[in-house]
C-alpha positions, 0 to 999 in steps of 0.5 A, spaced: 875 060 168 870 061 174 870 068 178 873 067 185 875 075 186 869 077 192 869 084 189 867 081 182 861 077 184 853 078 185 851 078 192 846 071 189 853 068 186 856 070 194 850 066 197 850 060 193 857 059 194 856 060 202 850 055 201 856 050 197 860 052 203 866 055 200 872 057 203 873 065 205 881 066 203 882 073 207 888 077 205 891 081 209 897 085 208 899 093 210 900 099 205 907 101 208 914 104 206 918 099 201 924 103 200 926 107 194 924 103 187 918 100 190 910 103 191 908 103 198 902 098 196 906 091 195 905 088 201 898 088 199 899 087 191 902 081 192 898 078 197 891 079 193 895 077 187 898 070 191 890 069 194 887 070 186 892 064 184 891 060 188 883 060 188 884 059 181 888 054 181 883 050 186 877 052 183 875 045 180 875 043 186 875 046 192 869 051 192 873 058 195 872 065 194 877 071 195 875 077 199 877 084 199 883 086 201 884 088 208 890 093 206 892 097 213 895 092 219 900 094 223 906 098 221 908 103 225 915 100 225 915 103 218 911 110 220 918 114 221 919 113 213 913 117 210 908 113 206 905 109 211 898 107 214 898 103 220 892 101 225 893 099 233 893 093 236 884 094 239 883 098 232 886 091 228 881 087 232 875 091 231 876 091 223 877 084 223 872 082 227 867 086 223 869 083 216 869 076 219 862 077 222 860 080 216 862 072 212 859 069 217 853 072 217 852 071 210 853 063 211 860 061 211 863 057 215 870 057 214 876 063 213 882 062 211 886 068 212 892 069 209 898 074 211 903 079 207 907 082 211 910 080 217 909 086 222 902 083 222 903 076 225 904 076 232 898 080 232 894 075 228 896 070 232 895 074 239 888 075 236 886 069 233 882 066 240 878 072 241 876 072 233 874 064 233 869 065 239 866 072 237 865 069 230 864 061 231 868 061 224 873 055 223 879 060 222 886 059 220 892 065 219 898 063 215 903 068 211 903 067 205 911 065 204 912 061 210 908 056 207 913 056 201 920 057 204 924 051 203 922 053 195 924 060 195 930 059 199 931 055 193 931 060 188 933 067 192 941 068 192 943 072 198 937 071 202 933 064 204 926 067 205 922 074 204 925 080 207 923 087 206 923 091 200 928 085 198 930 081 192 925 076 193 919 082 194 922 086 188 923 080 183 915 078 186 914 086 184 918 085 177 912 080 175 906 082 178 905 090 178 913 091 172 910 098 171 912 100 179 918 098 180 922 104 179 928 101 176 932 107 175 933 107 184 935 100 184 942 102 185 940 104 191 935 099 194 939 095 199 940 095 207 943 089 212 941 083 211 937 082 217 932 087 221 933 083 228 939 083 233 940 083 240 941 076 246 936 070 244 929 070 247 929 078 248 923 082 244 924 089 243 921 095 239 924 098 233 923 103 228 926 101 221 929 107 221 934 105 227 935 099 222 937 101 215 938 108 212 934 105 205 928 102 208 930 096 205 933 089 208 935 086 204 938 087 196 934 088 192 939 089 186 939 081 186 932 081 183 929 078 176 923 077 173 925 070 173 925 069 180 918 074 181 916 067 177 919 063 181 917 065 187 910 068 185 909 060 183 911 057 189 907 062 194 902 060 189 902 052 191 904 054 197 896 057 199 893 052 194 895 046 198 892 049 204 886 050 201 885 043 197 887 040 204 882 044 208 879 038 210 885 035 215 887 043 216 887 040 224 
């Protein structure tokens, strides 16, 4: 199996696979409170792990190579909890722009970022323009579970997509890093079933401790080790697509 992994290569591998105009996959995630049973290290554990597949899975094909993890992002809203890292909004920016200048001064051409944690995704999509014109990358963000919805909503049982700490996450955890999930806190791991409330088309600012007492939004005690599978393979499928589809990405 061809290495995919960035942190793995040689910089003449990485140099080759710029001339053979590889895809850049770029995870970003956050380092962030995940309620009583799970580290606080999954958003980006899952992230990587999603990105690592996916390459594999399109390798033959499609030449593609996994940068490190960004781990910090935006994560204030979990701050009150304990455990957590988080940048603002000019410090996210300046990081993503050096690593982004970064591959395309070794001769990359296109980046695909792709996201694990939703505090992250309005402040991708704010910065994406500045990013392509200081850059001149071919750059596309997604978030790795949206690009596989319809097929999570398939397998989760009192949710139909990814929440926080929850049974999907916590199912993912089960399978991708086992030994870290504190299965003797399950019993209290959930919270309410959703994190927003409030008049349609209104945005506010909440703390997650305004919201659940747990850290958790969602139940995680509906979490297997089947469905980790599951939704790990979906999520996988999900990026892999992109990934071969990148000609027609417009």
């Amino acid at each position: 199996m061809s290495c995919v992994m960035w942190k793995f290569l040689t910089a003449a591998e990485l140099t080759a696979k710029a001339a053979a105009g590889a895809i850049v996959v770029l995870p970003v995630a956050s380092v962030e409170q995940h309620g009583p049973h799970l580290p606080v290290g999954v958003d980006s554990m899952l992230t990587e792990a999603v990105c690592e597949g996916a390459a594999h899975a399109v390798a033959a094909t499609t030449p593609v190579v996994v940068a490190p993890t960004l781990w910090c992002g935006m994560a204030e809203h979990h701050m009150r909890f304990g455990g957590t890292f988080t940048f603002d909004i000019p410090t996210y920016r300046a990081v993503l722009l050096g690593l982004l200048q970064s591959v395309a001064r070794h001769g990359f051409k296109r980046v695909l970022i792709v996201n694990g944690h939703g505090g992250n995704i309005a402040a991708l999509a704010a910065l994406l323009p500045d990013l392509t014109r200081a850059t001149m990358l071919e750059l596309r963000v997604t978030t790795y579970f949206e690009q596989a919805r319809a097929a999570l909503a398939e397998v989760l049982e009192d949710q139909d997509g990814v929440h926080h700490a929850c049974e999907a996450e916590t199912s993912m955890m089960l399978v991708a890093a086992p030994d870290s999930v504190r299965r003797d806190r399950l019993a209290e791991a959930y919270g309410p079933p959703h994190s927003t409330a409030g008049p349609p088309g209104v945005v506010r600012y909440r703390s997650f401790g305004d919201v659940t007492a747990t850290g958790v939004i969602g139940d995680a005690r509906r979490a297997t080790a089947d469905k980790g599978e599951k939704l790990l393979a979906a999520c996988r499928a999900g990026i892999a697509a992109l990934l071969r589809n990148a000609q027609t990405w417009d």
